[in-house]
C-alpha positions in Angstrom: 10.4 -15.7 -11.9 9.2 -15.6 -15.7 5.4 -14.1 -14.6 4.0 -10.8 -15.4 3.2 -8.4 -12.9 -0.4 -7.1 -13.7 0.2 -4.1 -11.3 2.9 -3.1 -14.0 1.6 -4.4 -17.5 1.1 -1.5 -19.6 -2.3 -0.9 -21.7 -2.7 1.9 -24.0 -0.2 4.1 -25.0 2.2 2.5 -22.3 0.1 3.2 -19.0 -0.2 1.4 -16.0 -3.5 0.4 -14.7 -2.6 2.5 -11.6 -2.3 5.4 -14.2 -5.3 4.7 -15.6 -7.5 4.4 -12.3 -5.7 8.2 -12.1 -7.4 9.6 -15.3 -10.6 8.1 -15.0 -11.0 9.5 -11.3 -10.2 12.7 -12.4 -12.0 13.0 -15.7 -15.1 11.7 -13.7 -14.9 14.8 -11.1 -14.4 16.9 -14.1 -17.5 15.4 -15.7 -19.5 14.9 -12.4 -19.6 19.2 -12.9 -20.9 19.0 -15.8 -23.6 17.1 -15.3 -24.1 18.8 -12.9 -24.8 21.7 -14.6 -26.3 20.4 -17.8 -28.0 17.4 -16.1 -26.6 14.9 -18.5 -23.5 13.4 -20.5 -23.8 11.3 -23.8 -21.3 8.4 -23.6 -19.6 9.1 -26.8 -18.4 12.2 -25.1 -17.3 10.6 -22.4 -15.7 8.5 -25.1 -14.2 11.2 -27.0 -12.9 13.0 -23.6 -11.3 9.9 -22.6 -9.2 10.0 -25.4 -11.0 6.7 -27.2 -9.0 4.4 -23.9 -11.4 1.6 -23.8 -10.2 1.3 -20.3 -10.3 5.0 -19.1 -13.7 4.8 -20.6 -14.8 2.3 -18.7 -13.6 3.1 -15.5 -14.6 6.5 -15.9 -18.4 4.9 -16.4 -18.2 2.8 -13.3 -16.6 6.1 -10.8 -19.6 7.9 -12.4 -22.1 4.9 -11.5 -20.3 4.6 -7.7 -20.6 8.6 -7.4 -24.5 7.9 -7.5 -25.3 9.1 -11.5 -27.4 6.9 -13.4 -25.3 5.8 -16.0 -27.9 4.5 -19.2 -28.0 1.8 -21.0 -27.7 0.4 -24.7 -30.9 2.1 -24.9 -30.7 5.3 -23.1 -26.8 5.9 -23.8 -26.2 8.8 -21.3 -25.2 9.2 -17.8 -27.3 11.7 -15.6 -28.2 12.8 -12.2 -29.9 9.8 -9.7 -33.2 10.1 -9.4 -33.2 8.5 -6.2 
């Protein structure tokens, strides 16, 4: 067979998507304290913690979002606790 595996394809810096997942869940505990304690993270930390992996990033946004923060917008670029 001459298809790609996407379970296997590496993204940045040679990891797996699996390994990825891995990162994002944990860096989203990590920064689920913090907000925690300060009430809010700006994005470009989340960014900068994340190593600048577009994909980490991202994922790390949407565990935030599914953990029940409020993750901002364009306009409001900061994740925080639910107001709900």
């Amino acid at each position: 067979m001459d298809t790609c595996d996407s379970r296997t394809r590496a993204y940045k810096n040679g990891k797996t998507f699996d390994q990825c997942r891995q990162i994002a869940e944990s860096l989203s505990s990590e920064l689920a304290k913090k907000i925690e304690q300060t009430g809010e993270v700006l994005w470009r930390e989340i960014l900068q913690v994340s190593g600048h992996d577009e994909l980490v990033y991202k994922l790390t946004l949407k565990y935030l979002r599914r953990d029940g923060y409020n993750i901002g917008d364009w306009k409001s670029p900061k994740v925080t606790k639910s107001t709900v």
